[in-house]
N, C-alpha and C positions, 0 to 999 in steps of 0.2 A: 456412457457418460451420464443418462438419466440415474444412473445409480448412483454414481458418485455425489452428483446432484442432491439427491434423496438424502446422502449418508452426511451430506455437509451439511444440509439444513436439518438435520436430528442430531447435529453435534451443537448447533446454536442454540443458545436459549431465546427463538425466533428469530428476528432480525438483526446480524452484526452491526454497528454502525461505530462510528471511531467520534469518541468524545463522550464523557459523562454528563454533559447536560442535555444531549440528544438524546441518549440512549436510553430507551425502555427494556431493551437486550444487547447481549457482550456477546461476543465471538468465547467461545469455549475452550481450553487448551487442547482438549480432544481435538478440536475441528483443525486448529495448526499444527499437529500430527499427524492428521488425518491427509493433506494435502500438502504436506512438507513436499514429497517424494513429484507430483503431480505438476509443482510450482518448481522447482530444482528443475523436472525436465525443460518445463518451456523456455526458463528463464536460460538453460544450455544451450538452447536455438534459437532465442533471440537475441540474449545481451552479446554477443561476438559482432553479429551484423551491425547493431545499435554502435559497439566500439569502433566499428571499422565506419560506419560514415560520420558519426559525430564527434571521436576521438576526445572524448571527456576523459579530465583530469580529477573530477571531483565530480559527486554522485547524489541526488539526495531522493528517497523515495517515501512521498507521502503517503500514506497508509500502506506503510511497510510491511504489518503483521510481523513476523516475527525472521524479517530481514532476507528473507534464501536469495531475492534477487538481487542482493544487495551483496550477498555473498557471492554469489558467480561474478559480479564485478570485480572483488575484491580477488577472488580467484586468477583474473585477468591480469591484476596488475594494479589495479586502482587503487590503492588503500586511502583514498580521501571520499569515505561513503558515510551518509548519514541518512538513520529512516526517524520517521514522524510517524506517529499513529495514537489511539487511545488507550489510558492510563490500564484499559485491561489487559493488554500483554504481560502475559507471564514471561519475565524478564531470564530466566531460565533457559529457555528456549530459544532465546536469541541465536541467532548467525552470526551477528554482527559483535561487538565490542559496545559491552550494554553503556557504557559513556558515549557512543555513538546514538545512543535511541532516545527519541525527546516525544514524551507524551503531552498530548495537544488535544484539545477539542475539535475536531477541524471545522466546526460550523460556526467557529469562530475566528475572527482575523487574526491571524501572526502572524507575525515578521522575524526575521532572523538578520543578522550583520552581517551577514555576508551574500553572496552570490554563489550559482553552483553553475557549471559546464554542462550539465543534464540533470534535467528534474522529472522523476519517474511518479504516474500519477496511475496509476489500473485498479479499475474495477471499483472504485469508490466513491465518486461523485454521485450515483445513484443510491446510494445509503443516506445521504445528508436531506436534510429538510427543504425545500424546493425554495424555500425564502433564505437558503444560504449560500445559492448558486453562484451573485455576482461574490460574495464575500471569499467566496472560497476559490474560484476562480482569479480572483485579485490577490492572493495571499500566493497563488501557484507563479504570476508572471514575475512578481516581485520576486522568485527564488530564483529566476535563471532565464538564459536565453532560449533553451531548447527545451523543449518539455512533449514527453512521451507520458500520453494520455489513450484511454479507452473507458468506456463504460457500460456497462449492460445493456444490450437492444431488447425494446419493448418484448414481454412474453418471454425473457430467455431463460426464465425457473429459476430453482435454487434460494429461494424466499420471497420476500416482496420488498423486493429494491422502489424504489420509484425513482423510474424509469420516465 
């Protein structure tokens, strides 16, 4: 894992963060090639469980990257999925149905008109600026009822999240 670690953060131009007026570094298309295969797995053993208790109809996953868990949903059955992330995704890449992908700042508020059945949030709140916590946070309740969240614990490598 420490290697994988190693190989993610030398694919980034230093730290990923999602949104152009955050960002001093983008995530690299190398780095979501890199971990396509890595991200597919988990997303195989978790999003089933996820469908079988929360039984979503519609899907939205913010800082999506370049969609894989978005695609195992779709995989499943769901075809009402949308990912959010920053303007540096190379839209090539996508899993998804690149009219499904909305680039966004996310340290900054948006709002969307609708609601979603499960709103997918990993590994990304510790990338954002520590003064865009409540904003960003508020931008996540406002998309749905259910919201599947994680983010880096203190020390956990793979660049300098703030944590």
């Amino acid at each position: 894992m420490a290697r994988l670690v190693n190989r993610w953060y030398n694919r980034c131009d230093g730290v990923g963060r999602a949104g152009p007026s955050l960002m001093t570094h983008t995530y690299k298309s190398d780095f979501f090639r890199e971990i396509s295969e890595y991200s597919r797995r988990s997303a195989q053993e978790i999003v089933p469980l996820i469908v079988e208790i929360v039984e979503p109809r519609s899907v939205i996953d913010v800082g999506c990257g370049t969609g894989t868990w978005l695609s195992v949903f779709k995989d499943l059955g769901i075809d009402d999925v949308w990912g959010v992330d920053g303007d540096y995704v190379d839209r090539s890449l996508l899993q998804i149905p690149p009219e499904r992908f909305m680039a966004r700042d996310l340290a900054q508020p948006f709002v969307l008109d609708r609601v979603f059945d499960l709103v997918i949030c990993l590994e990304v709140a510790e990338h954002l600026p520590p003064e865009s916590a409540g904003t960003f946070v508020n931008s996540l309740v406002k998309l749905g009822p259910v919201i599947l969240f994680s983010a880096a614990i203190p020390h956990q490598g793979g660049g300098s999240p703030r944590q």
